[in-house]
C-alpha positions as CSV (number, residue, x, y, z in Angstrom):
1,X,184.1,36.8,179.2
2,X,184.9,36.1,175.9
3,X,186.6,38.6,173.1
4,X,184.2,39.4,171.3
5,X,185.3,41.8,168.9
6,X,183.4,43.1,165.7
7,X,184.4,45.8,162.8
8,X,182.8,47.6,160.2
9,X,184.4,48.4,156.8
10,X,183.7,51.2,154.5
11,X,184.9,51.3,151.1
12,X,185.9,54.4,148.9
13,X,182.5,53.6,146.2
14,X,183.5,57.5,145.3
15,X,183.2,59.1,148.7
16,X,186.2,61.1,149.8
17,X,188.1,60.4,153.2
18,X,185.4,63.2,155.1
19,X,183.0,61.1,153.9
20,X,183.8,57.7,155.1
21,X,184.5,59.6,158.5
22,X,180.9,60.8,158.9
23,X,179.4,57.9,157.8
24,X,181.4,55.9,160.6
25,X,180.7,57.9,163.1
26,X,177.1,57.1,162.6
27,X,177.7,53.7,162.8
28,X,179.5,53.7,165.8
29,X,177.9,55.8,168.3
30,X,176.3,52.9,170.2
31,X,179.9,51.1,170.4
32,X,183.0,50.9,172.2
33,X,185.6,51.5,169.7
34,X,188.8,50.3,170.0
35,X,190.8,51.4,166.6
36,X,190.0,53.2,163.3
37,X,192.1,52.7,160.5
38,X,192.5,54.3,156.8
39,X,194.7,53.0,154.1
40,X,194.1,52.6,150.3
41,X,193.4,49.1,149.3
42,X,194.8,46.4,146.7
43,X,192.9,48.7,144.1
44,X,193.9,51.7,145.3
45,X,190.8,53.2,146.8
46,X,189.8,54.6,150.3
47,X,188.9,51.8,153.1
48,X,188.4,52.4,156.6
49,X,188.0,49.5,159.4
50,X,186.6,50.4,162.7
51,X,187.1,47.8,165.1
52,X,184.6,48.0,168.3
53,X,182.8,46.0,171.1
54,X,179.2,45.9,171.1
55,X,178.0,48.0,174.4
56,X,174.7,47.8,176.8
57,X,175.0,52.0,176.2
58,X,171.3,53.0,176.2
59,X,172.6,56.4,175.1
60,X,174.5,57.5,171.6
61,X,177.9,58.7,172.1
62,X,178.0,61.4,169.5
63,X,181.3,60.8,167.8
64,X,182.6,63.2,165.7
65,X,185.8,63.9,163.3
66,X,188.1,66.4,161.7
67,X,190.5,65.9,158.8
68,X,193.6,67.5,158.2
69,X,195.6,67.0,154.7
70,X,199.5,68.6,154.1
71,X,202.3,67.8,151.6
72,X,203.8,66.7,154.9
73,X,203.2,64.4,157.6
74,X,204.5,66.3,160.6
75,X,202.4,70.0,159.0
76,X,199.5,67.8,158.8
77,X,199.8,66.3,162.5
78,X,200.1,70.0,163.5
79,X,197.2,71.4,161.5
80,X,195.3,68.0,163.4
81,X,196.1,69.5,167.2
82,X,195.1,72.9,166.2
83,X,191.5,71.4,164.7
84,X,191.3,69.9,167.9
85,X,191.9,72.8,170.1
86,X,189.7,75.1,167.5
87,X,186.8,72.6,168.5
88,X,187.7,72.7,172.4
89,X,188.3,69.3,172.1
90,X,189.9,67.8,175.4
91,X,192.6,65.2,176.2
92,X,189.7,62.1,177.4
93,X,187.6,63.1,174.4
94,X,190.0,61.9,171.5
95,X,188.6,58.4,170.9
96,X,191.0,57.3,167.9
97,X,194.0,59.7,165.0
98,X,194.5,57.8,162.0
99,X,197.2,58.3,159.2
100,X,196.4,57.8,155.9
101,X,196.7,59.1,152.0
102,X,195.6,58.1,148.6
103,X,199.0,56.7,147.7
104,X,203.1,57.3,147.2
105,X,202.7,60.8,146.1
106,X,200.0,62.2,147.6
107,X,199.1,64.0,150.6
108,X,199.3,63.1,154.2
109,X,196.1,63.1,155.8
110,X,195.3,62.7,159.9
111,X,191.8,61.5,160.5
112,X,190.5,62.5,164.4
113,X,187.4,60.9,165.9
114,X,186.4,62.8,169.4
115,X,183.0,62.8,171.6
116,X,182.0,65.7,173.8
117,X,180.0,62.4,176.0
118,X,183.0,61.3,177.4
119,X,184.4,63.7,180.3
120,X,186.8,66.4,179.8
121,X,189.3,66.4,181.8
């Protein structure tokens, strides 16, 4: 069949990066998601692009998320895995990480989305 790929974008409009996460997953717990991404845009503020096939699910797939945030990347991408294991997340339930910050000198933050539908294996 044909690619038939759709996203949806959330912009910063004041909300912080936990935020845009939870309103995502809302949005896509009736898709097949295939990438989430964070950066700061041409002004400077939060967006986040989901990119995701439409499904024939009859069922939500509850997606959830954590947030980490470190003056480095490789503390914050630590602080991420131990989120995750707090949670009991397992290796098949991790649907997407993103990297992102609000600019040059700011934090780096790891965004995890993971669903307890998918099995854990």
């Amino acid at each position: 069949g044909a690619l038939d790929i759709k996203f949806v974008k959330i912009d910063d409009n004041g909300m912080s990066w936990t935020q845009i996460c939870e309103d995502l997953q809302s949005r896509l717990s009736m898709h097949d998601v295939i990438s989430i991404t964070g950066s700061c845009n041409e002004s400077n503020k939060r967006v986040m692009y989901a990119f995701f096939i439409e499904s024939s699910r009859t069922t939500e797939r509850l997606i959830k998320s954590v947030q980490s945030t470190a003056g480095s990347w490789n503390v914050a991408a630590d602080a991420l895995i131990c989120l995750l294991k707090e949670k009991g997340v397992r290796p098949q339930q991790v649907v997407w990480i993103d990297a992102h910050n609000d600019g040059n000198d700011s934090n780096a933050m790891f965004s995890a989305f993971y669903t307890a539908s998918l099995p854990a294996s």
